[in-house]
C-alpha positions in Angstrom: -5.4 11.7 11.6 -6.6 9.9 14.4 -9.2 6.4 13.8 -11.5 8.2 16.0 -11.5 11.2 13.5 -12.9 8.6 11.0 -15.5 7.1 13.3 -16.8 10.7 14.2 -17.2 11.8 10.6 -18.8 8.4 9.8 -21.2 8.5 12.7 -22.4 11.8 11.8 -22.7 10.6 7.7 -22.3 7.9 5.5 -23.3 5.3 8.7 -25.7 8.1 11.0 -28.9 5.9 9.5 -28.3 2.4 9.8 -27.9 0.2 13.1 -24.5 -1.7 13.2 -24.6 -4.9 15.0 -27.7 -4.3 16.9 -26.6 -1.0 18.0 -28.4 2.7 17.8 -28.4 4.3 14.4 -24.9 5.4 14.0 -23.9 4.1 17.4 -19.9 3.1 16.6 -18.5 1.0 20.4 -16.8 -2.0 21.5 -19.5 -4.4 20.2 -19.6 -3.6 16.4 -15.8 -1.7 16.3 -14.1 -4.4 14.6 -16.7 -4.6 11.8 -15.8 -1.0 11.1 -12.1 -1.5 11.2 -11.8 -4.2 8.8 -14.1 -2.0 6.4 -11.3 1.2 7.5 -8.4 -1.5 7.1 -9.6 -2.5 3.5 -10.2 0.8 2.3 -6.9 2.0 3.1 -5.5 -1.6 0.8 -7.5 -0.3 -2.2 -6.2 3.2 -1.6 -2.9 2.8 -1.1 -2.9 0.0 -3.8 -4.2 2.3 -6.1 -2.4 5.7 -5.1 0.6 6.2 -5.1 0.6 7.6 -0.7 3.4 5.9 0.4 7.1 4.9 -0.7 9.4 2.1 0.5 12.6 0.8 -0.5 14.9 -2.2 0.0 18.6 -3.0 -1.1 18.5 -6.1 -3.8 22.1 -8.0 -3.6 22.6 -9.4 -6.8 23.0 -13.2 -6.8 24.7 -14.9 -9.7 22.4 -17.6 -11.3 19.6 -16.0 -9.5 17.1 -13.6 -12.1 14.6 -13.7 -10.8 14.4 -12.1 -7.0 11.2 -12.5 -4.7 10.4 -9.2 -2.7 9.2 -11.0 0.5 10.7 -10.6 4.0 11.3 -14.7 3.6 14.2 -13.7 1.8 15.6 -11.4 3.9 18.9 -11.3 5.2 17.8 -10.8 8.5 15.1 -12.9 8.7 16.7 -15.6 11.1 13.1 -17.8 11.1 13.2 -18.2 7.1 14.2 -21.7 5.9 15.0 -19.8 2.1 18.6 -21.0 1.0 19.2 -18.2 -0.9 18.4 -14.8 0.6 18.9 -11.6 -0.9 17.2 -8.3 0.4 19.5 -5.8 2.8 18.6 -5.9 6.5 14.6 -6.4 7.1 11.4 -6.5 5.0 7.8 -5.6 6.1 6.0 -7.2 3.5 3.9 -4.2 2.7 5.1 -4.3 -0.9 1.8 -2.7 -3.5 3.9 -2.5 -6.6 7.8 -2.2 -7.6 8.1 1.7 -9.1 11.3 2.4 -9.4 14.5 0.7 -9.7 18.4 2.0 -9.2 21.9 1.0 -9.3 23.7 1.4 -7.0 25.4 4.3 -7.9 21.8 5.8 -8.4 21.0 5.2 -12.0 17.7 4.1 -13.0 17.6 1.1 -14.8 14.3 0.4 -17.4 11.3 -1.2 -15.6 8.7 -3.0 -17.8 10.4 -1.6 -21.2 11.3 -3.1 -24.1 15.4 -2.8 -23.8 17.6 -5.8 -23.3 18.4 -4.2 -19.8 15.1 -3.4 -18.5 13.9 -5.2 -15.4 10.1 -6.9 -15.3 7.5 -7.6 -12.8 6.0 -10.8 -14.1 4.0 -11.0 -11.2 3.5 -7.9 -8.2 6.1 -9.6 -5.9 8.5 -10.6 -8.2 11.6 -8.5 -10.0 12.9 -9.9 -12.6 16.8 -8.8 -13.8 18.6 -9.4 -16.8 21.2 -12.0 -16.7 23.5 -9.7 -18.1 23.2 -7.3 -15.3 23.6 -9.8 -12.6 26.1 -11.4 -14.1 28.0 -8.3 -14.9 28.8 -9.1 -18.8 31.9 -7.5 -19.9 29.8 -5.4 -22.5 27.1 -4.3 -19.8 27.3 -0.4 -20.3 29.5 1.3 -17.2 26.7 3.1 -16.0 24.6 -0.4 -15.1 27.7 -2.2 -13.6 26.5 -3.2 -10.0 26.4 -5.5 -7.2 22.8 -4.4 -5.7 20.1 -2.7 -6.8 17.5 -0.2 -4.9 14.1 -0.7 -5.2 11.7 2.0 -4.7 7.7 0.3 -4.5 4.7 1.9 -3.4 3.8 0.4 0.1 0.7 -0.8 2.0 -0.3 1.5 4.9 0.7 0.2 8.3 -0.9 -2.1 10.4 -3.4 0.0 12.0 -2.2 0.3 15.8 -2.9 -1.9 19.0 -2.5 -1.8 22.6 -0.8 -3.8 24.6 -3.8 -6.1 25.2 -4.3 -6.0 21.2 -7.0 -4.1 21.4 -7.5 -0.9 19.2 -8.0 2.3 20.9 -9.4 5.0 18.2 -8.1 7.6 20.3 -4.9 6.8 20.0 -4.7 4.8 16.6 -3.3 6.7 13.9 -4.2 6.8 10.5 -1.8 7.8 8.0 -3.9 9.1 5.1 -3.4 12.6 3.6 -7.4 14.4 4.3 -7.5 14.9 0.6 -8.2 10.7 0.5 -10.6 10.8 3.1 -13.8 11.4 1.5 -12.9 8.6 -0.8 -12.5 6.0 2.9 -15.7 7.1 4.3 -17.5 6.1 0.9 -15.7 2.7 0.8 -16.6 2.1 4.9 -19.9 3.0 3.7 -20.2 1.0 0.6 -19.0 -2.2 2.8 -21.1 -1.9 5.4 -23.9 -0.8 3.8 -23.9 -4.0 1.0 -24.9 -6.5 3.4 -28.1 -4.5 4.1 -29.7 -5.4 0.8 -32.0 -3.4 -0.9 -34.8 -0.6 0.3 -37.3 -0.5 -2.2 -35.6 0.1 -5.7 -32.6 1.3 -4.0 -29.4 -0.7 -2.8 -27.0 2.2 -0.8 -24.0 0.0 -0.8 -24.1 0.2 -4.9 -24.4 4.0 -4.3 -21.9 4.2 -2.1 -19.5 2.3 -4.1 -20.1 4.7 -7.3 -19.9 7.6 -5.0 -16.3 5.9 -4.3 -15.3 5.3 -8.0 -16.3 9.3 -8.4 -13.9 10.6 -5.5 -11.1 8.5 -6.8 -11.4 9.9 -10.4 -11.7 13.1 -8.7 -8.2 12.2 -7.1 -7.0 10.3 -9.9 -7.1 14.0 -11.8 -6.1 16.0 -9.0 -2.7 14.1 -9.1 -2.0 14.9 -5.3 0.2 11.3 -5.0 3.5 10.9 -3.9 6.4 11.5 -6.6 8.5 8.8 -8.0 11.9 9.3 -6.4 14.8 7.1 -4.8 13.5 6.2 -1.1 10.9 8.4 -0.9 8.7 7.7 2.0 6.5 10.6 2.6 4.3 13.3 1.7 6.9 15.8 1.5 6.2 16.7 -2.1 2.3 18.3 -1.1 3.2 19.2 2.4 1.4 16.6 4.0 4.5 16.0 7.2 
């Protein structure tokens, strides 16, 4: 969908009553645009952090004496601007990391992620993969099937950057959002919520708070409608609900 998709169904909404900026009820332009992309932009973090929407993956050459390997594009290969010593991701990395789901050998088994096992990997923290020394160092009793010089790592990513011109201006026309229409109830009521909070309250009533539990409601809703994107090796769309 297009940004302008969003705007329209906000304008006619969640925002058709309140004056952003100065401007007419519901009145979305130039002068109070940004304030309703970084609300867009945010929305689309918490959803994307929170759903599983979109898939990445990057290549992980296994260092020896290195266990534990920092998913950022500073240690890229191909990152000629990073001062890292030690670099070990495949080609080039967007930072648009949410969460490590999945991880592979080479050969396409899947080793344990957060388990108990002596071979499972860990995320001690959301950017951060940590490997057992015996895998790295390929000890002469690691099982066959986990013998490897790189690992895959499928994560759940960020959605893009939301588009520019060449001026670096956003044109909502043109801008497109990649969110599956199913989610898009739940952005409107999280645009809403953030640009309603700093309103305050009308009487006994604060419409940001009701916007943000109107939020919480669409993403249960989601949450048991389990329309996200299934764990596989490199999966980067919505090919599993038909959303390309």
């Amino acid at each position: 969908m297009k940004l302008q998709e969003i705007f329209d169904q906000l304008r006619q909404g969640e925002l058709s009553q309140l004056s952003i900026g100065g401007q007419a009820q519901g009145v979305i332009n130039d002068k109070n645009q940004s304030a309703v992309v970084n609300a867009v932009t945010l929305g689309l973090s918490n959803l994307y952090t929170r759903f599983n929407l979109r898939e990445g993956s990057l290549k992980l050459i296994l260092v020896p004496g290195v266990y534990s390997y920092h998913l950022k594009s500073a240690f890229a290969l191909n990152n000629s601007s990073s001062t890292e010593p030690v670099k070990y991701i495949e080609g080039e990395f967007e930072d648009d990391l949410s969460k490590v789901e999945a991880v592979f050998t080479e050969e396409g088994h899947q080793i344990d992620l957060n388990m108990r096992g002596k071979y499972s990997c860990t995320t001690p923290s959301t950017h951060v993969l940590k490997v057992p020394v015996t895998v790295v160092e390929q000890d002469i009793n690691l099982p066959t099937v986990l013998k490897t010089n790189a690992l895959d790592v499928v994560y759940r990513a960020m959605h893009p950057p939301i588009e520019t011109d060449q001026y670096g201006d956003i044109d909502p026309e043109m801008a497109e959002i990649a969110l599956p229409y199913p989610y898009l109830e739940a952005l409107l009521y999280f645009v809403a919520s953030r640009i309603h909070h700093p309103v305050g309250m009308t009487g006994d009533f604060q419409m940001g708070a009701s916007y943000s539990a109107k939020y919480e409601q669409a993403c249960q809703r989601l949450e048991n409608s389990n329309l996200q994107v299934d764990k596989s090796k490199g999966n980067t769309k919505f090919e599993t609900n038909g959303w390309v």
